[in-house]
N, C-alpha and C positions, 0 to 999 in steps of 0.2 A: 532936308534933314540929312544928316552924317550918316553913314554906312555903318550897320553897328555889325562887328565881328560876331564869332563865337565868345561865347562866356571863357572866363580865364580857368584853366586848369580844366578844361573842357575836350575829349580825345576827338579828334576828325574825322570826318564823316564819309564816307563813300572807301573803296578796296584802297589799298596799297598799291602805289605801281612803281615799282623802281626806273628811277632814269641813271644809268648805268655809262659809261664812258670806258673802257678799259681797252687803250689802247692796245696790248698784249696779244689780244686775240685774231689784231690783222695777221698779224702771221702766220696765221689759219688761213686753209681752205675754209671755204665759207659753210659750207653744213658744216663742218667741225666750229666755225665758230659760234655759229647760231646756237647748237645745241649746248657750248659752253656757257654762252650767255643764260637762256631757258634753262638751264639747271642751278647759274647762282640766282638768278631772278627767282624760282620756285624758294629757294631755301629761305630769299631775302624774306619774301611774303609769308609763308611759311613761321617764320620768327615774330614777324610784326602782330601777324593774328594773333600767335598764341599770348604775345605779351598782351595784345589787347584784351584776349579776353580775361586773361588775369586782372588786368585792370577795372575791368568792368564789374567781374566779381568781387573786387575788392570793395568796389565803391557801393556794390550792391549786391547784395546776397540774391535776390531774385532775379537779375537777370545772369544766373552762373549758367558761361556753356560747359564749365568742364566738372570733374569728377567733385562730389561732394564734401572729399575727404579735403579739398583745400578752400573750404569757403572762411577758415580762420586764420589764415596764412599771414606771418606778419611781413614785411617788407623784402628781409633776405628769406626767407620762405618761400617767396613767389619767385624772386627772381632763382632760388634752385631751382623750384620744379620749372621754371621757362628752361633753363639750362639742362636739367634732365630730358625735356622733350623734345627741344634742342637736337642733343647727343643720340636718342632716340633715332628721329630723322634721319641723321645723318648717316648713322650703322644700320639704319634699316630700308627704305626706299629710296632715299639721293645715292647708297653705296649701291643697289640694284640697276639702278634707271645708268648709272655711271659705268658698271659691269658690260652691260648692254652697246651703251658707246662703243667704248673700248673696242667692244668685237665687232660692231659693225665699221670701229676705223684701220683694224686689222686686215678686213674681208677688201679695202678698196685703199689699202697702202700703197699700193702698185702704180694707183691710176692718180694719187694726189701727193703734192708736195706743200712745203710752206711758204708762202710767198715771199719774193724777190724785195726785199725790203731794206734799207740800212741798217745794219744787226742781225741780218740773216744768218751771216754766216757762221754763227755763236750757235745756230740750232743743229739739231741731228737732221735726218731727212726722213727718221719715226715720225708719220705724224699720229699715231696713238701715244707715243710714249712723250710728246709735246703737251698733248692734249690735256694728258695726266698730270704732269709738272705745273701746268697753269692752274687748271682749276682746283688743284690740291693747295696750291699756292694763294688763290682768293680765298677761297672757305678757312682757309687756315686762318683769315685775319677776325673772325668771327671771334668774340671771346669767352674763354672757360669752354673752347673746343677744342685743345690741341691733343689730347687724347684719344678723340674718335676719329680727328683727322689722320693718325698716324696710323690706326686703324684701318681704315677705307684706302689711304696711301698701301698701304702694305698688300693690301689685296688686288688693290689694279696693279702694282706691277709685277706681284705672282701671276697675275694675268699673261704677263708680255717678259714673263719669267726675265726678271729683274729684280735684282737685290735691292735694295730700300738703301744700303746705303754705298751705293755705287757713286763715284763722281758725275757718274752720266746722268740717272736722273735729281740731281739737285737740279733745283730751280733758282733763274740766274735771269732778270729781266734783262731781255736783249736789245731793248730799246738805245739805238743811239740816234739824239737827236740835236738839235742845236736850236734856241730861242733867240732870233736875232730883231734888237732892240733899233727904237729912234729909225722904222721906216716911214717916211712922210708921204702922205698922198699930194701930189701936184695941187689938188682939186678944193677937197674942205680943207689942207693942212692938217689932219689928223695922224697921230701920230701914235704907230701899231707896233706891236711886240705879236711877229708873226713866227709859227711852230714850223718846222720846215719839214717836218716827219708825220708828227701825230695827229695837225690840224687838216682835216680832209677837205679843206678850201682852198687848200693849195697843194695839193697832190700834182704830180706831174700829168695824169689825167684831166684834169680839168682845162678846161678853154682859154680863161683869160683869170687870172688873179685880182678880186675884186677889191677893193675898199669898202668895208661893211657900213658905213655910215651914208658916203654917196655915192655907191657901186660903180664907181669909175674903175675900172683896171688899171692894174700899178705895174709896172715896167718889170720885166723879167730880171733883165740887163743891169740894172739898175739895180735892183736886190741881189744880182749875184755880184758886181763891185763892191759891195758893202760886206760881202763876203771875202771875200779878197784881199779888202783893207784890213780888214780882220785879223786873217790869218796871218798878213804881213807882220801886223803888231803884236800878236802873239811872238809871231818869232825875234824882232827889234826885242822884245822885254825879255825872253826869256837869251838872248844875247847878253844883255846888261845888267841882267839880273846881280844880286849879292851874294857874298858867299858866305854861308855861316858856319858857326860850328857846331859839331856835334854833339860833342860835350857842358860846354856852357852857355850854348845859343847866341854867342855875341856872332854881330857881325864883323867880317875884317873889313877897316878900317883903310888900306892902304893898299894900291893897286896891285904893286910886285912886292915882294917881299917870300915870307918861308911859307909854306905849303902848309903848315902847322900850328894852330894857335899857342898863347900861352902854357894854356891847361894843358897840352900835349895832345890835344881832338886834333881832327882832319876838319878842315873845309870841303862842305858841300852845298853843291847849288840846290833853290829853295824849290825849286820845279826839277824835277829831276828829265834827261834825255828821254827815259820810257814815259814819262808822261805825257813830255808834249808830243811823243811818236801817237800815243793813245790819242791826244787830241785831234793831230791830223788824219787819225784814221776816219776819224768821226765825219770827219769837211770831205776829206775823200770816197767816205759812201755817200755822203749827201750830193756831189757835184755827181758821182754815179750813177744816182735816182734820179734827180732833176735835168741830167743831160747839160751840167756845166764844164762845157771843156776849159775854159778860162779858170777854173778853180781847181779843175782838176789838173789841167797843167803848172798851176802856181802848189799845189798840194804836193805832186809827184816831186817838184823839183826842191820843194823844201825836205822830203824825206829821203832822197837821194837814192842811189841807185839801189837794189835790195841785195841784198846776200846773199848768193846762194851755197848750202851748206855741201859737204866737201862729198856728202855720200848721194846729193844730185849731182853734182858735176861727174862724180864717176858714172852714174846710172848712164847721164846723158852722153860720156865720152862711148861707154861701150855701145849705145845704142848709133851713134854715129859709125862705131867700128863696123856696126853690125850692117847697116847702109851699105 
């Protein structure tokens, strides 16, 4: 006999358990992130009962677990009052249990930093004031909350006496990663689109880089070529790239010629210099993480030597004098 489901339109039986993935939080120390986690996970479940039990009450006046006055509630009804209790939560024991953090990642700033990550270096070396930015930054995507979240934002970083709307703490995912496609396994031929930052199967800690279908280990070597190739042909296209214009988006037509289209716009390339500077930097924290000196020396050599701005060369002349 066939496997008969639940009934259609029917709510699921047993707790809520969120399976959660947020990259974001490696860059925590790790009590800092666990407790990050544990607080959106509470708010997730949190949310799910209450809708549930609205649900329940709606379907059924007798099994209401909540207050009486919503057993006639019509559909946007219910979902205000989820929304009000909601909001509720939010300004009332998630901003508490939050306050709490805060000071216990104030009391042990000293002794934790944020890990050594590609995109690290985009963070402060707060890790309270990290802490806040993230998780004000999850809850925030919750909807018909961005009012209490401004709320509770405002009060942790009166905490860490921080203005709300300082540059510093805007939230700015520092995630840089790169998804590098068409790796083949030797073995099955399968053929992997592997994360080089966020997938924690290939972190530079791990032993041997496996193939999840027939756990063979895939060639380091061989993933950082593919890298390399890469990056070459990023820079070949963005070499030969077209020039267009400004003004009325045509592209020029002809190799040499005036600097100036018809319309009197400028030509400009369609990838600009800082972007693909942006791009290398990305390959160059990754060969930094994974320990690629072949990528890192093909990275370094394509972004050439660095500038130094004219008020370190004096610092370091006089510090030389100083010698």
């Amino acid at each position: 006999a066939a496997l008969e489901g639940p009934p259609e339109g029917s709510l699921p039986e047993g707790p809520f358990v969120p399976d959660h993935r947020v990259s974001v939080v490696e860059y925590l120390p790790p009590e800092a992130a666990l407790r990050l986690l544990a607080r959106v996970a509470r708010v997730l479940q949190a949310c799910t009962q209450t809708k549930t039990a609205l649900l329940l009450q709606a379907q059924d006046g007798a099994e209401a677990q909540l207050a009486p006055r919503s057993c006639n509630l019509s559909k946007e009804d219910l979902l205000s009052e989820c929304d009000a209790q909601l909001r509720g939560l939010l300004q009332g024991p998630t901003q508490r249990e939050l306050l709490d953090d805060v000071t216990r990642l104030m009391r042990a700033s000293k002794e934790t930093s944020v890990a050594a990550r590609p995109g690290s270096d985009q963070l402060s070396s707060d890790v309270a004031l990290e802490y806040v930015k993230m998780v004000c930054a999850l809850l925030a995507l919750l909807p018909n909350v961005s009012q209490a979240m401004l709320s509770v934002r405002t009060a942790l970083l009166q905490l860490l006496h921080k203005e709300p709307f300082d540059p510093a703490t805007q939230f700015a995912d520092p995630t840089r990663t790169f998804v590098l496609s068409r790796v083949m396994c030797v073995v099955c031929n399968a053929v992997l689109d592997v994360d080089l930052v966020r997938d924690p199967a290939f972190a530079p800690s791990s032993e041997e880089w496996g193939c999840p279908f027939c756990r063979t280990a895939l060639s380091r070597e061989a993933i950082e070529a593919q890298l390399v190739d890469y990056v070459n042909l990023k820079l070949v296209a963005y070499q030969v790239q077209d020039l267009q214009c400004v003004k009325c988006k045509q592209v020029k037509g002809d190799t040499i010629g005036d600097f100036q289209c018809r319309c009197s716009g400028a030509y400009r390339t369609r990838t600009t210099p800082r972007e693909l500077q942006e791009q290398m930097k990305t390959f160059q924290a990754i060969a930094a993480y994974h320990n690629f000196a072949w990528l890192s020396e093909t990275v370094q050599w394509i972004l050439g030597p660095q500038v130094v701005p004219p008020s370190e060369k004096t610092r370091g002349a006089a510090v030389v004098s100083g010698l």
